[in-house]
C-alpha positions as CSV (number, residue, x, y, z in Angstrom):
1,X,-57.1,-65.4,5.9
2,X,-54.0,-63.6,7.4
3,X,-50.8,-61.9,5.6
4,X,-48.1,-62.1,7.2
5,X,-44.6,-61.0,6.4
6,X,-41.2,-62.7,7.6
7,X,-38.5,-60.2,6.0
8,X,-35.7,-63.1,4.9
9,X,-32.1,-62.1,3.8
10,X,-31.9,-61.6,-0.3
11,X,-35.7,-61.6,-0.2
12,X,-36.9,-59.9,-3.3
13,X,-39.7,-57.8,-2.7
14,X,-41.8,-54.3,-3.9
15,X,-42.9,-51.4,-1.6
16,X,-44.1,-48.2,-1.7
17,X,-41.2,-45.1,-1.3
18,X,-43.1,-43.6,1.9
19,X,-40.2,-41.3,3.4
20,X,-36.7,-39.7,1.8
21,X,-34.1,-38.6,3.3
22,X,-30.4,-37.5,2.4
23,X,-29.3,-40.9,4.4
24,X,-31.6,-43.0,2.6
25,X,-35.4,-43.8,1.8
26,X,-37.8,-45.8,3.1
27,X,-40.1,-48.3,1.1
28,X,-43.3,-49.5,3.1
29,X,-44.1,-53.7,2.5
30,X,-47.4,-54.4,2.0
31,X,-48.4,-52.1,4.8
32,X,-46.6,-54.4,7.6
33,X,-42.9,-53.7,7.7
34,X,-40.7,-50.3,6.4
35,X,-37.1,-51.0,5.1
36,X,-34.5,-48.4,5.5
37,X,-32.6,-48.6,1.9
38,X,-29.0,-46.9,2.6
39,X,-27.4,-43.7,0.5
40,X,-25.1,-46.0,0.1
41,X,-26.9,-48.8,-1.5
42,X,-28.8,-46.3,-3.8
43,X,-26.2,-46.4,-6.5
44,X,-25.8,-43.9,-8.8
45,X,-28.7,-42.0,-7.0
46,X,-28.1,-38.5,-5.4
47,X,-30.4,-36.9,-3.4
48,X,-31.6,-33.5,-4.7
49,X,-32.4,-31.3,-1.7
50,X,-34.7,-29.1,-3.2
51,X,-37.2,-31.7,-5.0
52,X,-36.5,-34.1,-1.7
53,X,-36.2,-36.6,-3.9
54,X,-33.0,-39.0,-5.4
55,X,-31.8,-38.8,-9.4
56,X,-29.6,-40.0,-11.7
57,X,-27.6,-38.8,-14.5
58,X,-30.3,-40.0,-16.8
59,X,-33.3,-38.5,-15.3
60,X,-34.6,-41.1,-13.4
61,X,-36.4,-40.7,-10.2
62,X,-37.1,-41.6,-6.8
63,X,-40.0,-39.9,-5.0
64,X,-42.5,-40.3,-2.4
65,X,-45.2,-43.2,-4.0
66,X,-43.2,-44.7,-6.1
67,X,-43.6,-48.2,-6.3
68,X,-40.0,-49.6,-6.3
69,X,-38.0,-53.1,-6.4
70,X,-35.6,-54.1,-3.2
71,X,-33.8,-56.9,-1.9
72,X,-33.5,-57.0,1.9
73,X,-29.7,-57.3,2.3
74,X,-30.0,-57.1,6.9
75,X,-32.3,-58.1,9.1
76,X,-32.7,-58.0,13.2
77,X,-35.0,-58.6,15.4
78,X,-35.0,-56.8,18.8
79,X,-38.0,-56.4,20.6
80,X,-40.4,-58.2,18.7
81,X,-39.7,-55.9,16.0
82,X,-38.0,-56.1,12.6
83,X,-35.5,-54.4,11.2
84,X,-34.7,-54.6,7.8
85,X,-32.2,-52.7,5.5
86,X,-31.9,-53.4,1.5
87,X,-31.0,-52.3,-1.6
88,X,-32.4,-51.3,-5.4
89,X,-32.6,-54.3,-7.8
């Protein structure tokens, strides 16, 4: 048996927060592909420089192993590589 993963456009999927940055975080799927989720798609997230990690007014949080929901809103291929870019559902 093989997994594979084909990242489709409004895919709904889960992954693993594996890297923050003020531009955006990075959720890891199933170990195969990352996804670049946007400052701009984060909502009513802002990033906290000194925890490295994104919060909201009512004290929720984003960090580093967190097991979040997305939904890939871009993909493209170049390379025989993915690229995918989503947002927080």
């Amino acid at each position: 048996n093989a997994d594979i993963f084909r990242p489709e456009k409004d895919l709904k999927i889960s992954g693993t927060v594996c890297m923050i940055y003020k531009d955006g975080i990075f959720i890891n799927i199933l170990n195969k592909q990352k996804m670049l989720i946007p400052k701009s798609n984060l909502n009513k997230f802002i990033f906290n420089e000194e925890l490295q990690i994104y919060e909201d007014e009512k004290d929720n949080k984003i960090k580093i192993g967190d097991i979040i929901n997305a939904k890939i809103s871009a993909v493209s291929y170049n390379n025989q590589t993915y690229s995918c870019f989503g947002t927080i559902v």
